[in-house]
C-alpha positions in Angstrom: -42.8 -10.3 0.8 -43.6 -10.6 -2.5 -41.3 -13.0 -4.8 -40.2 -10.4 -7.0 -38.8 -7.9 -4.6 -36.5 -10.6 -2.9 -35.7 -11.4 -6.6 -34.7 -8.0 -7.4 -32.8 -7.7 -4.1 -30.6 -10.6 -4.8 -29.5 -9.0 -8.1 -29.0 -5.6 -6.4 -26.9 -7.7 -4.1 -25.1 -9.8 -6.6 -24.0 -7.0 -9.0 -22.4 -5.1 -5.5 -20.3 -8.4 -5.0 -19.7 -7.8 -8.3 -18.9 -4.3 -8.3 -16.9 -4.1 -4.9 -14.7 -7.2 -7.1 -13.8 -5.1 -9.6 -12.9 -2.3 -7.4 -10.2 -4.8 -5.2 -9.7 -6.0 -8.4 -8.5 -3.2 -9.6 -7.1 -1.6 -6.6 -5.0 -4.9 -6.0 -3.1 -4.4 -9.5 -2.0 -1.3 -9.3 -0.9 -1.9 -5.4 1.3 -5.1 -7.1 2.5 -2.4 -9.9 3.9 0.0 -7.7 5.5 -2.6 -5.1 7.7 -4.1 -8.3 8.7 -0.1 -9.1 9.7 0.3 -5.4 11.3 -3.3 -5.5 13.2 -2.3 -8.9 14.2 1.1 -7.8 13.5 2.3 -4.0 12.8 5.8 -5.2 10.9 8.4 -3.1 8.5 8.7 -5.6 8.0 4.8 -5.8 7.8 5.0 -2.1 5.4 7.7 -2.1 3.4 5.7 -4.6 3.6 2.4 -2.8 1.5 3.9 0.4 -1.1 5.9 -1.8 -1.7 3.0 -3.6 -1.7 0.9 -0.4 -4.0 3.4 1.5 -6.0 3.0 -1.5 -6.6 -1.1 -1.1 -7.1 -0.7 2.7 -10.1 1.6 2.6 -11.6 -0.1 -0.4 -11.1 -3.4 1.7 -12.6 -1.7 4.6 -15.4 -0.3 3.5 -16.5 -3.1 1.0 -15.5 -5.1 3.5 -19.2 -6.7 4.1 -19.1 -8.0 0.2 -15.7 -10.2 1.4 -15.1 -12.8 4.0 -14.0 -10.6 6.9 -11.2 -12.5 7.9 -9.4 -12.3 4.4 -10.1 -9.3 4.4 -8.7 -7.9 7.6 -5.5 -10.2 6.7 -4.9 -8.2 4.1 -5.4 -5.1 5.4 -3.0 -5.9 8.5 -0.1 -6.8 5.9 -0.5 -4.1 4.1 -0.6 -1.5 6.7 2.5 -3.2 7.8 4.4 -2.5 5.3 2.8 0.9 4.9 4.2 1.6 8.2 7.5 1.2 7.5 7.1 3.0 4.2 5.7 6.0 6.7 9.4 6.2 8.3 11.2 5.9 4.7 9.0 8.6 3.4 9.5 10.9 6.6 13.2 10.6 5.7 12.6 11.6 2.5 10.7 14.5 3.0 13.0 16.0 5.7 16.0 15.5 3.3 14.4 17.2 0.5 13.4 19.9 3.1 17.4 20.5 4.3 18.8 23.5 2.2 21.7 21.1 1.0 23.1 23.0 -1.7 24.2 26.0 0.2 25.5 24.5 3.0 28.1 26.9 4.5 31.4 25.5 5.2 31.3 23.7 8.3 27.9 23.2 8.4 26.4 20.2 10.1 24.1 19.7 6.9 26.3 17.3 4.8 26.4 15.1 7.6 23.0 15.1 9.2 22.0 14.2 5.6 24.3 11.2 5.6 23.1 10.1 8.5 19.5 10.1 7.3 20.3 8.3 4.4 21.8 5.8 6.2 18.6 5.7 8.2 16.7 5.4 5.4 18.7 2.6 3.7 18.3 0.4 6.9 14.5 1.1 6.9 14.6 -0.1 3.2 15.9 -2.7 4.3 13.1 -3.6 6.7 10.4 -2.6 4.1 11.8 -4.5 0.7 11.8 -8.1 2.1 7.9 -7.0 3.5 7.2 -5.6 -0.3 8.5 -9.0 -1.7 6.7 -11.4 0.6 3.5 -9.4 0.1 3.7 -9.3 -3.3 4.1 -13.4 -3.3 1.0 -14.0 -1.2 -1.4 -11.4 -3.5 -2.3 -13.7 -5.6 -3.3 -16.0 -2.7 -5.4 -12.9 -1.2 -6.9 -12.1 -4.4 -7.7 -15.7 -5.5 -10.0 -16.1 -2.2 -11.6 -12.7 -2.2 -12.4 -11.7 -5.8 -11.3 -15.4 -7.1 
């Protein structure tokens, strides 16, 4: 093979290490963004966001995953589809609350109830999923420091 193709290809290569970087990079900052909005205020909408965002980082880990050291890689992908996971049931809740027709309830109806039950669903599941969002947050910088440095 002639020197200057194997030249070439080592650039090609480098400025895709580079590239996929900058993507994690990136993808890594807003993930930590929208965990402290969900850790400030447990919105649906800061839910929502936490597992876009968090879908996001996993298929930007898993399909630049060959620029990375696998395993750091696959950690991180496990602990964030952990806590994506338990996001999943959070935002169920939310969706089928907003769904219930709440605001004309008829007297008697079970509504009122069934949504207070669901809250109380959801808060528990918060409660699962914040202590996740704040460990996860802490080791990033860990994660981030060994695959993009």
């Amino acid at each position: 093979m002639p020197a200057g193709r194997n030249t070439r290809s080592r650039s090609e290569g480098k400025r895709t290490q580079l590239w996929a970087e900058q993507v994690v990079r990136g993808r890594l900052a807003v993930f930590v963004q929208e965990l402290r909005r969900l850790e400030r205020s447990p919105t649906p909408d800061a839910v929502h966001d936490v597992r876009v965002a968090s879908r996001r980082l996993r298929a930007a880990l898993l399909h630049l995953e060959p620029c990375f050291r696998k395993r750091d890689a696959r950690s991180l992908r496990a602990a964030v589809r952990k806590l994506a996971r338990v996001l999943g049931e959070v935002r169920d809740l939310d969706i089928l609350m907003a769904n219930l027709p709440q605001k004309n309830a008829r007297p008697g109806s079970p509504i009122p109830r069934l949504v207070s039950r669901l809250r109380a669903q959801r808060q528990n599941k918060l409660k699962r999923a914040l202590p996740e969002a704040r460990w996860l947050r802490a080791v990033l910088p860990g994660f981030k420091e060994r695959l993009v440095g």
